[in-house]
N, C-alpha and C positions, 0 to 999 in steps of 0.2 A: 804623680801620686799625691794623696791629698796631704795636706801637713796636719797630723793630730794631736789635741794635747788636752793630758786631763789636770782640770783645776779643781782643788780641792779646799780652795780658801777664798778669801778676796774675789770673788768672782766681779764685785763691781771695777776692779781696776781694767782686768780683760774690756767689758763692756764699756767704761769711759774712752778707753785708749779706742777701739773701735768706731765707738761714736764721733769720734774728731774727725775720723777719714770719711765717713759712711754718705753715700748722695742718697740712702734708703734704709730704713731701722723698720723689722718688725718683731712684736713682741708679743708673745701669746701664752698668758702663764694663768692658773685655774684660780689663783686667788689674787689682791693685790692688799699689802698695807699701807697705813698713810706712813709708818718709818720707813720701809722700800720707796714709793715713790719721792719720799721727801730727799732719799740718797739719789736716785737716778734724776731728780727734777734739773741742777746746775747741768751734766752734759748732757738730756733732751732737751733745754733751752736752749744750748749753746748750737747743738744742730739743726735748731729749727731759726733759730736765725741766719742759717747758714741755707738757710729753703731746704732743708733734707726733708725728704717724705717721711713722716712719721704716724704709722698704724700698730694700735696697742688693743689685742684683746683680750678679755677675763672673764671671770663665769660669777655665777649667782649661788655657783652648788654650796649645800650644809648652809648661807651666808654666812660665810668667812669674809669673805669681801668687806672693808668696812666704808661704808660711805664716805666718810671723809676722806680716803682713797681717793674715791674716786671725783669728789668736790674738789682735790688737789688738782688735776687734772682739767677740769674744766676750768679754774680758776687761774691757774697757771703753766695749763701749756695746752691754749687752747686753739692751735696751729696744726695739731695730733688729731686724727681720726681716731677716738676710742670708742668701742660696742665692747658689750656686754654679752656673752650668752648667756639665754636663761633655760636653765638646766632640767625644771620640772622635776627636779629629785632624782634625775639622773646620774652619776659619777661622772665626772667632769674634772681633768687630772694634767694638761699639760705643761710641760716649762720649755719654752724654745726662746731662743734670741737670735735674728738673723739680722745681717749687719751686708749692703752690698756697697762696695769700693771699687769705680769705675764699673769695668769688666770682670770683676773678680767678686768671689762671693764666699760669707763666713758664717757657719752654722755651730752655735753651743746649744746643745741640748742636755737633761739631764733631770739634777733633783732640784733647781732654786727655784720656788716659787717669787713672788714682789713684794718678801720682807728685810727688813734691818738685816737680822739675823741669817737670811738665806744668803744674803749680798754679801756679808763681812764673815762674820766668827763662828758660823754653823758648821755643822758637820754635815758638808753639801757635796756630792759628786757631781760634775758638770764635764762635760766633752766638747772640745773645740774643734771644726773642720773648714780648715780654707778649703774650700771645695767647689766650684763654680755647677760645677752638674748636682750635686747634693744639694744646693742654695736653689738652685730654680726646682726643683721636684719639694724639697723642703716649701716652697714659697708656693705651689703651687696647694699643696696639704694646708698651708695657712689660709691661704684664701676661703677655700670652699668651705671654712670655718665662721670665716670674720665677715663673709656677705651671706650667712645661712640664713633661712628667713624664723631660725631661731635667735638670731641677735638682735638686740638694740643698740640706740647708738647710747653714747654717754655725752648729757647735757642738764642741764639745769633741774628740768622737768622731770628726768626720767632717775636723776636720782635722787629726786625730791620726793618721787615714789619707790626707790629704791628702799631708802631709807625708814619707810613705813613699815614695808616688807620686814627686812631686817630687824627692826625690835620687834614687832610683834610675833618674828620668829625665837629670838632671843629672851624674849616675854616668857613664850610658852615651857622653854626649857626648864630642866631641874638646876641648871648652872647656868649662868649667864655666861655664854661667852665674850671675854672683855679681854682686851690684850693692854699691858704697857708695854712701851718701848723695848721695856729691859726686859720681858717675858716673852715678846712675841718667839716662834719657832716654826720652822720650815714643815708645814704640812703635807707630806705625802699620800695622795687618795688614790686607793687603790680602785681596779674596775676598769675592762676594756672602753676601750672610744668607740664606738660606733659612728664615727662622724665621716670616713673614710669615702671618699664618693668610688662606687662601684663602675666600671667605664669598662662595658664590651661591649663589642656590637657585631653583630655580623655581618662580613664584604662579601658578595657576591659578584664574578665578574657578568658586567652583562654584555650580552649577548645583539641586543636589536637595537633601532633607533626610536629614540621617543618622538613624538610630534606634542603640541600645546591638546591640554581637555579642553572642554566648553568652559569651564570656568577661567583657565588661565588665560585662554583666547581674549575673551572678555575684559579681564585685567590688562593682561596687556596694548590692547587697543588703546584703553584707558590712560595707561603708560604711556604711552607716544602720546597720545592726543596731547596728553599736560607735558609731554620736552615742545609740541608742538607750539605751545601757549607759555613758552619761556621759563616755565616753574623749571629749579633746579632741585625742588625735594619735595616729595608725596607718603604719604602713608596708603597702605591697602589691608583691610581687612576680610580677610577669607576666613573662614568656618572651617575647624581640624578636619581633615580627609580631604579638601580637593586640592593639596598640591601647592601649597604656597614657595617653599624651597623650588622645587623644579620650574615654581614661574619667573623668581629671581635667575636661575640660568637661564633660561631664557630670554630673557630681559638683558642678561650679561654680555648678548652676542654684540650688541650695540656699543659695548665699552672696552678699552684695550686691558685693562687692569684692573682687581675686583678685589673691595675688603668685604668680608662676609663677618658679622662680629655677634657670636650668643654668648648666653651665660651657663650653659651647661654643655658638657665636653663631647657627648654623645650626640648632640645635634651640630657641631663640628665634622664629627666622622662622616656623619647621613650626609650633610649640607656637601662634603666634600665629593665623594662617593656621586649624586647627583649631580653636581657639573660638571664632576670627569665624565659624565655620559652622556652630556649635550658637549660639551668642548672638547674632545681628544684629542685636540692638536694642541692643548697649552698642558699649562705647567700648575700643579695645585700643590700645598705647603701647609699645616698644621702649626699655628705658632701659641702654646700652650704652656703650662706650666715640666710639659716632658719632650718635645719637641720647640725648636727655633727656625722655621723653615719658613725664612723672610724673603726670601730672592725669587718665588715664582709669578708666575703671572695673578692667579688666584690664591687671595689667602685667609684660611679660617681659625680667626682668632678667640683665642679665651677671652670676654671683658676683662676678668679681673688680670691676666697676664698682660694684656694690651694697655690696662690703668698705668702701670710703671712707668715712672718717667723716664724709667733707662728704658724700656723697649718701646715705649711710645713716639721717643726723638730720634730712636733709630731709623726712623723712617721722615722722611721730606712732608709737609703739609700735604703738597699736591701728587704725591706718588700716587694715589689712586683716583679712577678716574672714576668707578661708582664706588660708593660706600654702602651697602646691606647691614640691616640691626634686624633682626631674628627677635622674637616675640619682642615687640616694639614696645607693649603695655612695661616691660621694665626702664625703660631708654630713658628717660625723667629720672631717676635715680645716679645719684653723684657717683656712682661707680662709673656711670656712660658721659657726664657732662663735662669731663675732662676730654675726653676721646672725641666727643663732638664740635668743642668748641677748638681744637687741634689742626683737622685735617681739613682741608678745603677742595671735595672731589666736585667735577663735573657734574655729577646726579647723586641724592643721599636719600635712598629708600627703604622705609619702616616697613616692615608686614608682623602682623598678628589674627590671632584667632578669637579674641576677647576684648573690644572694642569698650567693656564697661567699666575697668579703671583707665582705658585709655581717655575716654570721655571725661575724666577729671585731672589730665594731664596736659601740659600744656603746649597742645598742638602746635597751636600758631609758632610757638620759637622754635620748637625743632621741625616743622614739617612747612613752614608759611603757610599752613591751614587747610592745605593741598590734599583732600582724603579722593583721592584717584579713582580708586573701589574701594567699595563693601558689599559683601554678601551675606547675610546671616544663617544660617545652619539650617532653619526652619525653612528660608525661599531655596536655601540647594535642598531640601528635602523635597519642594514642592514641585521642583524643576527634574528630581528622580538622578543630582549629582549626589546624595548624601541619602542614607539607608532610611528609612520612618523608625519610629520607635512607639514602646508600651512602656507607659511610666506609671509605677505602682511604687503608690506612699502606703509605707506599712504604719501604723501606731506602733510608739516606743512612749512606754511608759515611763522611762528613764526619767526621775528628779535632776534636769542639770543645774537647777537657782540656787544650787548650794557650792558649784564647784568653780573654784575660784577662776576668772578671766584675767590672764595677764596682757592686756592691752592688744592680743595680738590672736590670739587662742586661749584654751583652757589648757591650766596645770595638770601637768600629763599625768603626775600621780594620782590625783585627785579623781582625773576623767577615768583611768586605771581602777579606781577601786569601783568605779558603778559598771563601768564597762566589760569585766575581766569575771563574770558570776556565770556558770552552766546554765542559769533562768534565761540568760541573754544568749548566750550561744546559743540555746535552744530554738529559743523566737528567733533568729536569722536562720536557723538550717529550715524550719520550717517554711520560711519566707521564703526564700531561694526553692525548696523543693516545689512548692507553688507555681513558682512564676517563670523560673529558670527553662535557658534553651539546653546549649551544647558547649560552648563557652564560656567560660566567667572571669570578670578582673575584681575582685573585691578589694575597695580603698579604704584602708584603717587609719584610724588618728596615728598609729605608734609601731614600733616593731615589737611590741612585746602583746600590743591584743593581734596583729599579723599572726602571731608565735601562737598564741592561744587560740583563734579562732581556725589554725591551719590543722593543730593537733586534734583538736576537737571533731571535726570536720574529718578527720583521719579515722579517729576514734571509732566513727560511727559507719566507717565503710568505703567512703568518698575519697577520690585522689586529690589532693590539694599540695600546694609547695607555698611558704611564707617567702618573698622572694626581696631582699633590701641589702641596704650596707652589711650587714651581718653574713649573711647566708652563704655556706660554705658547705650543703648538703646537693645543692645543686649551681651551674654557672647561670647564669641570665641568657644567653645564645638558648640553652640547652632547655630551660624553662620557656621559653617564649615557642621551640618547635615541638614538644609534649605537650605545650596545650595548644598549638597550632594543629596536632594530627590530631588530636582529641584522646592522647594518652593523661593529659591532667585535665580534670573538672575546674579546678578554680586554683588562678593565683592570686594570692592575698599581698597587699604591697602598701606603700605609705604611700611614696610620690615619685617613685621610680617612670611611670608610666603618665606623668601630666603633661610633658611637654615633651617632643622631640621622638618618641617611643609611639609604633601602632603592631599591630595585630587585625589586620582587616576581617579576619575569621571570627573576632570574638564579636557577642551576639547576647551578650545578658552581663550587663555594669551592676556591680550590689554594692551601695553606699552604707559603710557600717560607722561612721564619722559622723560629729557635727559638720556641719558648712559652715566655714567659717571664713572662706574667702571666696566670693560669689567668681571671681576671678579663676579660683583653683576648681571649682564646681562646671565651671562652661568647659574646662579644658578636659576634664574627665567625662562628661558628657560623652565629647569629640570620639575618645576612645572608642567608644562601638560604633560611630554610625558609618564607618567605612565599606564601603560596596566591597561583597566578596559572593561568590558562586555560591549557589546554594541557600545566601541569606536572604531572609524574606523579611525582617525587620530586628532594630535592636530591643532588649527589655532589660529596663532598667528598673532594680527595686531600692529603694530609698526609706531609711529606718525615718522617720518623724515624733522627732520630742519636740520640750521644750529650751531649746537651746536658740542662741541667738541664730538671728538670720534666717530661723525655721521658716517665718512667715514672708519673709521676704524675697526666700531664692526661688520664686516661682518666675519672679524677674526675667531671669535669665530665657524665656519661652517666650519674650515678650518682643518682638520685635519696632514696637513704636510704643516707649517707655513714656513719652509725653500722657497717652491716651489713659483717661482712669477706668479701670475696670471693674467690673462687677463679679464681687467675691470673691474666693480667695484661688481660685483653680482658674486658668488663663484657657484661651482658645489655643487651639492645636490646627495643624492642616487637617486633613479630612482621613490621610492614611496613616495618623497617628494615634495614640492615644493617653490620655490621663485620666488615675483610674487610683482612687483616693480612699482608703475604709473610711468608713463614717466615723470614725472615734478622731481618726487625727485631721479630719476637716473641722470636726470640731475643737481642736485643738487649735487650728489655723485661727480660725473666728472666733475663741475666747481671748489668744493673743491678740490680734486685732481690736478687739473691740475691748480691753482691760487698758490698753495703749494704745497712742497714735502711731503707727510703724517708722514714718517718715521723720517725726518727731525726735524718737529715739535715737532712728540711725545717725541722724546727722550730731546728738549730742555724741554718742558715741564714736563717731568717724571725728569731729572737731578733737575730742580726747586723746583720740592715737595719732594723731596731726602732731597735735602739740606736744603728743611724747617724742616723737620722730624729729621736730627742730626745737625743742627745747624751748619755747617761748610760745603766745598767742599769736596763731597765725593769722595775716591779712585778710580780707574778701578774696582775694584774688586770689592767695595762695588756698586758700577751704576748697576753691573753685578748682582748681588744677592742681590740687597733690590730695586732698582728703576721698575717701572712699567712699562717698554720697553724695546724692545727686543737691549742688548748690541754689537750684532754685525753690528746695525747699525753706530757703531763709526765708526767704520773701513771701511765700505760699502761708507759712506758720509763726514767724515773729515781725511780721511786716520789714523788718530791714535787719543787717547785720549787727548793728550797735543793739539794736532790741532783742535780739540773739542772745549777744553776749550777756546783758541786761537778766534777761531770762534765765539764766544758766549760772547766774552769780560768778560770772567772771571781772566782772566791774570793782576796781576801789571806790569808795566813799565820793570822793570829788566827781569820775566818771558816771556812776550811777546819777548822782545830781545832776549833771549836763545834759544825757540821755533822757532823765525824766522831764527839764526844764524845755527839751527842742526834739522832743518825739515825734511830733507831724512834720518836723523839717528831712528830718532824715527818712520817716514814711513816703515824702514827695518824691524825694531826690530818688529813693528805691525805687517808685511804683509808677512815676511819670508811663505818659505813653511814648513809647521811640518808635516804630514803623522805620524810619531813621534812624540817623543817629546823630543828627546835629544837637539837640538840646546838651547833652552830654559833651558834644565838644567846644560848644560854648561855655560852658561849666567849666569845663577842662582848663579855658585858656583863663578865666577869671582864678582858678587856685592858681594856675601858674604865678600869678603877682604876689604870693603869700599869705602867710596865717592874716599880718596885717592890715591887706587891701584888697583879699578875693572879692568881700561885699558890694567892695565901691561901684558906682555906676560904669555903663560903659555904655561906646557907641558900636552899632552895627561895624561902621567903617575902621573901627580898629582893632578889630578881629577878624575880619577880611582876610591877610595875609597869613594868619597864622591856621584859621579856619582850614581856607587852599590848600595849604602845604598840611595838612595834617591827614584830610583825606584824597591827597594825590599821591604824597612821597612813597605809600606801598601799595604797591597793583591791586590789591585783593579789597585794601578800599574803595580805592576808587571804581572798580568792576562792580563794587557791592552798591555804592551810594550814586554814583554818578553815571549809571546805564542807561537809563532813560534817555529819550532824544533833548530833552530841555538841560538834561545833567551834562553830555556831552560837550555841548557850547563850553560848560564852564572849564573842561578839560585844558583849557589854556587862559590864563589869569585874566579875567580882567574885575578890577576893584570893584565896581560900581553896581553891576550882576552881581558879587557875590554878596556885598552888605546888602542890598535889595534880596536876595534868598535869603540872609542870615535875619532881615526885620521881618519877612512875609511868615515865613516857617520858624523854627525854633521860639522865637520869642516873643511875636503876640501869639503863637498858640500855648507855648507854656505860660506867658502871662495871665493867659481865661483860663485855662484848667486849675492854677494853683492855690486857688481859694487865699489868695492875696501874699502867699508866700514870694513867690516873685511878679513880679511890676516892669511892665514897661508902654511909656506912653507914647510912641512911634520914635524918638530921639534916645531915649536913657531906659539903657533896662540895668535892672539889680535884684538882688535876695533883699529882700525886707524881713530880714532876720537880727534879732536885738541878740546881741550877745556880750556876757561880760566878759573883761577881762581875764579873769582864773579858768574862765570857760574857752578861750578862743584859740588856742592849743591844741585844746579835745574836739572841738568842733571841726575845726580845718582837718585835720589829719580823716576823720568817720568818713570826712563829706569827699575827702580828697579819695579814698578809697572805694566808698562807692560808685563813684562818680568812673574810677582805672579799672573796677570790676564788671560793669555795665557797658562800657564802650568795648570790653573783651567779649561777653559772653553775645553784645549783638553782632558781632563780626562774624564771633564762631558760627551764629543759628542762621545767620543770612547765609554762608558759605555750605552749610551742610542743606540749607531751601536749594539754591541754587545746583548743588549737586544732584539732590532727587530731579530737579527739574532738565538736568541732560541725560539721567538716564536715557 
């Protein structure tokens, strides 16, 4: 039985005494002050030098919060995972404190929010439960909180915008909310949570055996072909509806032991459910924040439950023999880079359906650059695996340049008040009566325009259900088979249905939303183009304002994103169509042409980069974590330092060095590589230091380091050294390689560089003057572009090389 106890004072003595034992602290309370954190700071120091895992979340609601909160935090206990919710004007009201001690687990919940006063001498109610099964179900509720892709993390940056936020909300007031020490009080907000993740699904036993589609066929040839060529880890990206899950079983029969690892709980059940019906002689296990069912053969894990260091060392590095990550576009994300860098299986295979933040992700370290397949949605349409579609851009007049973007989305209050008018409801029922078949999923920004538009829609005759966290008028099983028979017209939903959720019946998708993540836009897409009896094509209507990404999510249709297009509406296969009113084509092309698209996205993708780690991020990191395509740098500011330049990210000193050696860093950007030796000669001259990168050198004494740089991983040397003359060099010898490194690299970049670098068949160098104050700043630009260009030729040779085994 659990042991209970209520604390009605001192709560921080409970939680000190706790924190001494604990290998695991989380903490998720709706406001924080800097006099609470300044109490809890001595024992979360003292725990995190002890390595205890420490995750702390807060919210943004009323901004209560006060920054220097949360500046305490970054400042001094910056060991702690802290995010932020942003609440959008939401009610936003938790107080929990969970404390795990070995095997054992303790949960207070109640009324202290993270002030002085809620800690010590309030009049606070708080409940304590050793409870080991309450602690993992509690932990589990925390989670799907603190990675919601409404939170932020807390870092430099993010509360140096926080902080903006905050007065100028505090600005606006009739009272300045100010707290002293001796004033602050335990605020209780009142207002259900809606944060609750809804998790049904319906099992059905089956009946027959499956064999592989033409797609997974495909795939998995693919598959082998790369264990056959020694790769131990691949990515495959398949298009929602052909079966990505069932091709991982499949692929599973190859290995004795199977981690299967998503981040939502509902593609656990599906994922599990399909390899019980390719394997029924093993054993499948659910290891989640309500289940621990660690001992079977197959096991499908929650990220965020598998993140814990206590259930992550439960298990042996090499207990599994494949490892499976489930929409792979997440897997770059520090919830996975612990679980990745952990487990050491046989085979470690990514699949996803949206290849276009994975393209800014970084392939190479978790996949060794290995994309096994891809199929895009447009060639399984072409090939008659994936249904055609009618895609109809309605005009939306909607003003959205007034509604605030918080780095991530727009303020749902804000998007609320334009969105939530009968003029608007009106113009989507019309839309939809237009163009609509027999089923419909319509995707809302919120659950409150869901709520509006489902009532609305009722209002006027039509069956419709709002179906999310909330909804308690119907179950999600029961919603999905009403409008499966075609007893409901439309289900209205946030993001229940982006990932892991199909309906192969439905047959007309209505975007009532900005797009705001061209990622969450392919994935709904997916939703109707599943092959079902009877369907003859999917239609999809699509409201079009001015909102961000308006002009750009055409993208997504585009199967060779290199190739520039003409105007703003992309080609389609020949059984599809796009089919655009003239008002919001012209809406596309006054956006376009009032801005450069490319331009913007990347200022804007480099800004939510930088809110996400807290500092300016490297070339390399814009390249593999920001949400825009990186060779826009070079396309529009001729190199990254001119980037930043441009963008008034520069101090004083920097700015000066950028303008003083602009052509040097234009070189080093724009040289021509066909190879990539110029860059690895580069490479090996920073290695000497800010110092001596300039200094002269000989061919032969780069030789050695040259070899070893592109032999030590296969995928170089496959890349640089295939040719029959490259061959030879596959086994060292000196005198061949300085002989390639004089004939290539260095009299050819010598003539191109319009005398920035020099070499007279003995001695090559940058003939780069640089002063002192300046030689800091210059090494480090030059060192970067130099680690970001020998990355992005790797990548484009390997994705060449791939189209060319198709």
């Amino acid at each position: 039985m659990s042991k209970l106890e209520l604390i009605t004072t001192n709560l921080i003595d409970t939680i000190e005494r706790l924190a001494e034992e604990a290998s695991e602290i989380y903490i998720l309370t709706s406001f924080v002050m800097r006099s609470g954190v300044k109490k809890l700071l001595p024992a979360l120091q003292k725990a995190a030098n002890r390595g205890t895992d420490i995750h702390i979340g807060t919210g943004d609601y009323l901004h209560i919060t006060q920054p220097d909160a949360l500046q305490l935090f970054v400042d001094k206990l910056p060991e702690a995972n802290v995010r932020m919710w942003q609440s959008g004007g939401r009610s936003f009201h938790p107080k929990a404190y969970l404390f795990r001690m070995n095997d054992e687990g303790c949960v207070i919940v109640g009324s202290s929010n993270m002030s002085a006063s809620a800690l010590t001498g309030g009049i606070e109610w708080n409940v304590s439960a050793d409870d080991s099964e309450l602690f993992e179900t509690a932990l589990a509720e925390f989670e799907a909180i603190f990675y919601h892709e409404h939170t932020i993390p807390v870092n430099m940056e993010t509360v140096k915008k926080y902080r903006e936020r905050y007065a100028e909300f505090h600005r606006r007031q009739s009272v300045a909310a100010q707290w002293t020490e001796a004033e602050e009080e335990s605020m209780m907000l009142e207002g259900p949570s809606d944060q609750a993740e809804l998790i049904v699904e319906m099992n059905e036993p089956y009946t027959y055996k499956l064999i592989p589609r033409p797609a997974q066929e495909e795939a998995l040839a693919a598959l082998y072909a790369t264990m056959d060529e020694q790769y131990e880890r691949a990515l495959v990206v398949m298009a929602t509806g052909l079966g990505k899950t069932y091709l991982t079983a499949f692929f599973a029969e190859r290995f004795k032991r199977v981690l299967f690892i998503a981040h939502r709980e509902e593609i656990l059940e599906q994922a599990k459910n399909s390899f019980l019906h390719v394997h029924r002689d093993r054993t499948a296990g659910i290891l989640n924040g309500t289940y621990k069912e660690k001992d079977a053969d197959m096991i499908f894990a929650s990220v965020f439950t598998l993140n814990s260091t206590h259930h992550l060392h439960s298990f042996q590095p090499d207990d599994f023999d494949l490892i499976v990550v489930d929409e792979f576009h997440h897997a770059a994300s520090k919830s996975y880079e612990k679980i990745r860098h952990y487990f050491t299986p046989k085979f470690f295979l990514g699949i996803t359906a949206t290849p276009d933040r994975m393209d800014n992700k970084d392939v190479y370290s978790i996949c060794d650059g290995n994309v096994a397949y891809r199929i895009h949605f447009l060639e399984a349409i072409q090939k008659q695996w994936l249904a055609p579609f009618h895609y109809y851009g309605v005009y939306d007049d909607t003003d959205y340049s007034s509604v605030t973007w918080l780095g991530t989305r727009y303020d749902e209050e804000e998007l609320l008040a334009v969105q939530m008018r009968t003029e608007m409801a009106n113009k989507i029922l019309q839309a939809w009566l237009k163009h609509k078949q027999t089923r419909t999923i319509g995707f809302c920004s919120s659950i409150k325009q869901a709520d509006f538009l489902s009532r609305h829609f009722n209002e006027k005759g039509y069956k419709t259900v709002a179906l999310h966290s909330q909804t308690t008028s119907m179950t999600r099983p029961a919603a999905i088979k009403a409008l499966d028979k075609g007893q409901l017209d439309i289900i209205f939903t946030v993001d229940l249905f982006n990932e892991g959720v199909d309906i192969p019946s439905v047959d007309t998708i209505l975007f009532v939303r900005p797009t705001e993540s061209l990622t969450v836009f392919t994935q709904q897409i997916g939703r109707g183009l599943r092959i079902a009896d009877g369907k003859t094509h999917c239609v999809m209507i699509d409201l079009i304002g001015n909102y961000r990404n308006a002009d750009v999510k055409m993208s997504v249709f585009d199967t060779d994103p290199t190739q520039k297009k003409k105007g703003a509406i992309p080609a389609v296969p020949e059984n599809c169509l796009i089919d655009f009113e003239l008002k919001a084509v012209e809406l596309l092309t006054e956006m376009s042409r009032k801005r450069n698209p490319r331009k913007e996205q990347i200022r804007f993708a480099y800004e939510d980069l930088k809110l996400e780690l807290g500092r300016r991020p490297t070339y390399l990191e814009f390249h593999l974590k920001a949400n825009a395509d990186s060779k826009a740098i070079k396309d529009v500011h001729n190199s990254y330092p001119g980037f930043l330049y441009n963008i008034g990210e520069l101090n004083e000193q920097e700015a000066v060095a950028f303008r003083n050696h602009e052509n040097w860093f234009t070189e080093v950007e724009k040289t021509g590589m066909n190879k990539s030796y110029k860059m690895v000669v580069l490479k090996y001259m920073l290695e000497r230091g800010a110092d001596h990168w300039t200094k002269p050198v000989k061919p032969i004494e780069i030789a050695p380091f040259f070899h070893d740089y592109l032999t030590s991983k296969e995928y170089r040397k496959r890349i640089n050294f295939s040719d029959k003359q490259g061959k030879k060099l596959w086994q060292y010898d000196e005198k061949a390689v300085a002989k390639l490194i004089a004939d290539m690299p260095m009299t050819m970049w010598s003539g191109s560089s319009n005398g920035l670098v020099m070499f007279d068949g003995e001695l090559f160098k940058v003939d780069v003057n640089i002063e002192e104050r300046e030689k800091e700043i210059i090494f480090e630009w030059t060192k970067e572009i130099c680690k970001y260009r020998l990355h992005w030729h790797f990548e484009r040779k390997a994705k060449n090389l791939e189209k060319l085994n198709d």
